[in-house]
MDAnalysis code that builds the backbone (N, CA, C; Angstrom):
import MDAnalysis as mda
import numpy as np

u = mda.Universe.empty(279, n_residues=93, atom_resindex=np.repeat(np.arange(93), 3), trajectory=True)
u.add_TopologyAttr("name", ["N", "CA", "C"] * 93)
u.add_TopologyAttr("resid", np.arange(1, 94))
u.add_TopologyAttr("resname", ["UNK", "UNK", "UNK", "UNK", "UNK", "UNK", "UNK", "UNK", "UNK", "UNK", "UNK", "UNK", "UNK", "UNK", "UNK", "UNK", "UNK", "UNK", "UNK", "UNK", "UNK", "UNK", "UNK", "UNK", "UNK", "UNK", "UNK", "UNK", "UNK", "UNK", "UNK", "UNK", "UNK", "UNK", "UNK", "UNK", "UNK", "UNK", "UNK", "UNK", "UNK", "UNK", "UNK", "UNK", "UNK", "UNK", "UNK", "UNK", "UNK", "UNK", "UNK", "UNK", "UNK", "UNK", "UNK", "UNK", "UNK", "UNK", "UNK", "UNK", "UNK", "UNK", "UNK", "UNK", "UNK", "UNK", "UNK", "UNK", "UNK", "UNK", "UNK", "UNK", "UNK", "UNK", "UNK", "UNK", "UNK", "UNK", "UNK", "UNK", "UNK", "UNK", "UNK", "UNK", "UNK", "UNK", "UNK", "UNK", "UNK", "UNK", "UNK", "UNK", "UNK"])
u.atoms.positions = np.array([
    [-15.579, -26.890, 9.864],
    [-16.720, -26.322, 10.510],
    [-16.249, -25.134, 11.342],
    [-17.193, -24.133, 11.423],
    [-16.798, -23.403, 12.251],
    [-17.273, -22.735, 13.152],
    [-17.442, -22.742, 14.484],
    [-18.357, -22.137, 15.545],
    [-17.788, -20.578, 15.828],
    [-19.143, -20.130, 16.529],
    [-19.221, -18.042, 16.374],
    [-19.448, -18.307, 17.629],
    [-18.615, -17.665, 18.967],
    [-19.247, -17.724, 20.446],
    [-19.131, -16.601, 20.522],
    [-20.051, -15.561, 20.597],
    [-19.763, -14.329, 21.417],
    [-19.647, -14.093, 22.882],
    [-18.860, -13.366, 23.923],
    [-18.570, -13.481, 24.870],
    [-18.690, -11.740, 24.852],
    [-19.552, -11.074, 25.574],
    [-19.101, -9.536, 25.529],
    [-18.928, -9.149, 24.347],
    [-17.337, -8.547, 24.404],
    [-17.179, -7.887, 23.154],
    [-15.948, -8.512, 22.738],
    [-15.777, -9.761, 22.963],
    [-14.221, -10.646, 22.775],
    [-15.462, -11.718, 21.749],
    [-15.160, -12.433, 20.754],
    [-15.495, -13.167, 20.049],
    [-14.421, -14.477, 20.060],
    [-14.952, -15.507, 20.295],
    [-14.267, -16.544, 19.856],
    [-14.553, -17.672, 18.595],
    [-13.773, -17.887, 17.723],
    [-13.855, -18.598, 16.734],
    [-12.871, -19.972, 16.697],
    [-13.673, -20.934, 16.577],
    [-13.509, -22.708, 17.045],
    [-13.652, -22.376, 15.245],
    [-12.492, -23.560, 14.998],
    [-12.236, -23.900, 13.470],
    [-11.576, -25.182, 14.083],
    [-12.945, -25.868, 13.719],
    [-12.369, -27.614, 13.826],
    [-12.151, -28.623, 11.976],
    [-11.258, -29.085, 12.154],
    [-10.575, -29.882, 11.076],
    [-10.739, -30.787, 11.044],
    [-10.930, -31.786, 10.127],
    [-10.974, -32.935, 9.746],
    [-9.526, -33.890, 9.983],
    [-9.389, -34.396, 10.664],
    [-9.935, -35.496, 12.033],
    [-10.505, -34.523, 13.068],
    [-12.127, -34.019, 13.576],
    [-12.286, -33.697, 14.715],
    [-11.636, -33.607, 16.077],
    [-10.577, -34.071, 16.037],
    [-9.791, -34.290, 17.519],
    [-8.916, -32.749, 17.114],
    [-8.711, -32.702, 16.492],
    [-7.357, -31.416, 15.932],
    [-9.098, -29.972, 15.886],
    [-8.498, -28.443, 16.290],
    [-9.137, -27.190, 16.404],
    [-7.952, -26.061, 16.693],
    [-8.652, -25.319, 15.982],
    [-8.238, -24.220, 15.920],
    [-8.541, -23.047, 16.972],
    [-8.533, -22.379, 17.396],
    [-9.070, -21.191, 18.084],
    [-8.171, -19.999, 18.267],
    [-9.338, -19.333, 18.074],
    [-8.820, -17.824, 17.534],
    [-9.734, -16.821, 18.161],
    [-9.065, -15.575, 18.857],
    [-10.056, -14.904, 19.374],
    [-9.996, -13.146, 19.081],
    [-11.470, -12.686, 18.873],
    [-11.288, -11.700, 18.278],
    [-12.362, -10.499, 18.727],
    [-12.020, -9.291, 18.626],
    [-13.162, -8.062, 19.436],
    [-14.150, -8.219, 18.420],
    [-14.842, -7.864, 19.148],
    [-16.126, -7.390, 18.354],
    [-16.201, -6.486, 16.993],
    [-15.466, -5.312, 17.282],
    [-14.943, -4.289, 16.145],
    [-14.443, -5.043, 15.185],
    [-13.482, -5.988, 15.851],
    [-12.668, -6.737, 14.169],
    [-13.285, -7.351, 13.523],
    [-14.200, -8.129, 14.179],
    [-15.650, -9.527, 13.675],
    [-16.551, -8.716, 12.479],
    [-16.968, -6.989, 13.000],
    [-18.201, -6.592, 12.215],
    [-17.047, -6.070, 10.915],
    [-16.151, -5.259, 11.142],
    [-15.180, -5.032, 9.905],
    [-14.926, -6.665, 9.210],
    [-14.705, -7.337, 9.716],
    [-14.731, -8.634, 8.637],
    [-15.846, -8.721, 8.196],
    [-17.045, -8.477, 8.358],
    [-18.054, -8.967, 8.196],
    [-18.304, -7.865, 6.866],
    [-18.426, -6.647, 7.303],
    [-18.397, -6.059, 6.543],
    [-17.932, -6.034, 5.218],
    [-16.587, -6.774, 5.035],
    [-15.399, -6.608, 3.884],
    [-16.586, -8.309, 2.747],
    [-16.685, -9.469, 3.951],
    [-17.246, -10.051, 3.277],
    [-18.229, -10.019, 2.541],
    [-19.509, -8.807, 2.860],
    [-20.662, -8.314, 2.415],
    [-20.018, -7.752, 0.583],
    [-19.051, -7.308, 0.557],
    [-18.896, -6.581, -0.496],
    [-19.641, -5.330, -0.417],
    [-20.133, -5.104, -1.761],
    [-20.479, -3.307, -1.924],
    [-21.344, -2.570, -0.317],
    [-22.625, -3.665, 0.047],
    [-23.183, -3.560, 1.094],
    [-22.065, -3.197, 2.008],
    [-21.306, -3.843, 2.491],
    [-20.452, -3.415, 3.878],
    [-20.428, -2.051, 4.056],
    [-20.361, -1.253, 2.759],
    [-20.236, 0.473, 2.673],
    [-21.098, 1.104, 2.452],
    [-22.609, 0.738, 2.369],
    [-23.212, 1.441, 1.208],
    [-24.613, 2.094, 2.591],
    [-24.810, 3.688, 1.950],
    [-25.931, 4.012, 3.018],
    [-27.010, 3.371, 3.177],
    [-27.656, 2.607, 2.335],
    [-28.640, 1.803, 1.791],
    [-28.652, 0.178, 3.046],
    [-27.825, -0.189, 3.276],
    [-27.760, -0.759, 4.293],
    [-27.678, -1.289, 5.559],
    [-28.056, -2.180, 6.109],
    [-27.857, -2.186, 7.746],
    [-27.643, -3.817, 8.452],
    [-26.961, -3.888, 9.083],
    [-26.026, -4.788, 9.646],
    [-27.453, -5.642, 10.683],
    [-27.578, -6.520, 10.123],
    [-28.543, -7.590, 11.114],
    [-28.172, -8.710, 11.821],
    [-28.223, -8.513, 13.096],
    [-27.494, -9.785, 14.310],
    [-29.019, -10.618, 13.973],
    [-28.578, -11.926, 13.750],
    [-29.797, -12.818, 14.777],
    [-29.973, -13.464, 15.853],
    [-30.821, -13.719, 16.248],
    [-30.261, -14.348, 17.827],
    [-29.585, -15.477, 18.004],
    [-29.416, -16.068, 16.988],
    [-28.066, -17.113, 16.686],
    [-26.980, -16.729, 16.487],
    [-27.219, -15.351, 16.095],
    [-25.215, -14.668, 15.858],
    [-25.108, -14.700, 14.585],
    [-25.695, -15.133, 13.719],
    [-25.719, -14.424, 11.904],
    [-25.947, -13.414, 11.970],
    [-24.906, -12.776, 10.688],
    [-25.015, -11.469, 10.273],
    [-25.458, -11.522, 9.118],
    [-26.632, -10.625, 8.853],
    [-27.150, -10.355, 7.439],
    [-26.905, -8.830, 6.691],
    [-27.251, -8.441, 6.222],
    [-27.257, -6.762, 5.392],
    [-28.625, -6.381, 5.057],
    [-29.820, -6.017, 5.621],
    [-30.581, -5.513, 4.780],
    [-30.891, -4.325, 4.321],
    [-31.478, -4.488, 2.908],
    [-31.124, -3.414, 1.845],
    [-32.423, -2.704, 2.251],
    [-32.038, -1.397, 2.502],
    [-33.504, -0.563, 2.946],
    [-33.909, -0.241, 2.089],
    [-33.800, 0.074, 0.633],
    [-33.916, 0.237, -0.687],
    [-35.309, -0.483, -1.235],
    [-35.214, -1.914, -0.465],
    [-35.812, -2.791, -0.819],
    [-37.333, -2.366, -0.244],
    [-37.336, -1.374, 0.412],
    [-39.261, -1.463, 1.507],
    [-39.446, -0.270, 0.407],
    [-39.205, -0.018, -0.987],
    [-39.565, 1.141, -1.725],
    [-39.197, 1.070, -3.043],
    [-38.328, -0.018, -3.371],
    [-38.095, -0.351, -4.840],
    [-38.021, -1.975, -4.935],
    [-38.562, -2.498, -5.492],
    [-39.215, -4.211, -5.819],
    [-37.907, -4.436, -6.478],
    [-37.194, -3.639, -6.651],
    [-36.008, -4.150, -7.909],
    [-34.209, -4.786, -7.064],
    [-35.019, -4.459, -5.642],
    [-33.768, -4.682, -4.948],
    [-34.411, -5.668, -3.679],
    [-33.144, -6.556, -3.435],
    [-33.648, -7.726, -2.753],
    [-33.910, -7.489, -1.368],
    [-34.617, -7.440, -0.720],
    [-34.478, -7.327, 1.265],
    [-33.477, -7.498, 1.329],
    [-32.774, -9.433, 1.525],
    [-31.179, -9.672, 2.020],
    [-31.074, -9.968, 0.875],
    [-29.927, -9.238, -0.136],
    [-29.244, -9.529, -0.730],
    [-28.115, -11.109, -0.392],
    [-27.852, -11.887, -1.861],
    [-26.712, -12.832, -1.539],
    [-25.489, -11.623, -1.663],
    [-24.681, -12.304, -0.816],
    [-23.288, -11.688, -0.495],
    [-22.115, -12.348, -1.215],
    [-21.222, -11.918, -1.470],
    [-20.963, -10.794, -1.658],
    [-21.796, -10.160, -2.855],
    [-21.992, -8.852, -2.372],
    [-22.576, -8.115, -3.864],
    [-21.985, -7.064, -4.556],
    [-21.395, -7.568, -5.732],
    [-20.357, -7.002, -6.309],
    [-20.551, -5.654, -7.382],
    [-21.874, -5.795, -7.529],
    [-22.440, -4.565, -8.678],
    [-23.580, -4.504, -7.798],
    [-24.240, -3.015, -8.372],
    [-25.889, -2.302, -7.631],
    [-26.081, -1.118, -8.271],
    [-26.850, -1.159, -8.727],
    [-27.733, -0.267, -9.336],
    [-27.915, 1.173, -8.124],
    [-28.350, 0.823, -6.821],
    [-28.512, 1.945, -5.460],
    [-27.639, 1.967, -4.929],
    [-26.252, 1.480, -5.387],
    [-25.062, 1.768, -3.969],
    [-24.925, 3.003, -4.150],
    [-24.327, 3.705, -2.732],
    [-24.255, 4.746, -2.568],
    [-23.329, 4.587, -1.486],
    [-21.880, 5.081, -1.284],
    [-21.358, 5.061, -0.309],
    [-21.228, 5.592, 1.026],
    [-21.288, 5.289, 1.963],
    [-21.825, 5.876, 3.474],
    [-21.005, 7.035, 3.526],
    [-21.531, 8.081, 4.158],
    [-20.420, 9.278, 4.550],
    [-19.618, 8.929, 5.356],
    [-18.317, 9.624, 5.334],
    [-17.111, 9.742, 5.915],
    [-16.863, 8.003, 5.688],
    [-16.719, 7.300, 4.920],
    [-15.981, 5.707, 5.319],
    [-14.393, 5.782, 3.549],
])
């Protein structure tokens, strides 16, 4: 299991193991959290077509702006998304 605490801009990540008594913790900036996040998104992480959604639980989603103008592309895409018809890569990345 794994818990997301944001604190500021320091992130902490609880990775508890099976026997529950044993955890992990690991702590990480903010910058490093959305670049992971990013890499996990696949094509989305790069693409102009997209945008990075916090919820107020601390999930990150991608939605495809593509999608409020072409039916052929999903709002939130499943991740990773490895092929696309609209990727387009962001300037300067």
């Amino acid at each position: 299991m794994l818990i997301l605490v944001a604190a500021s801009e320091l992130h902490f990540i609880l990775t508890i193991t099976a026997p529950t008594h044993c955890a992990i913790l690991t702590f990480m900036h903010a910058a490093q959290q959305q670049t992971q996040d990013s890499r996990s998104a696949g094509l989305c992480g790069d693409c102009r077509h997209s945008r990075r959604v916090r919820s107020a639980h601390g999930s990150v989603f991608f939605l495809c702006q593509l999608s409020l103008t072409d039916p052929r592309f999903p709002k939130y895409p499943r991740l990773p998304v490895l092929s696309c018809d609209g990727y387009e890569k962001k300037p300067g990345r």
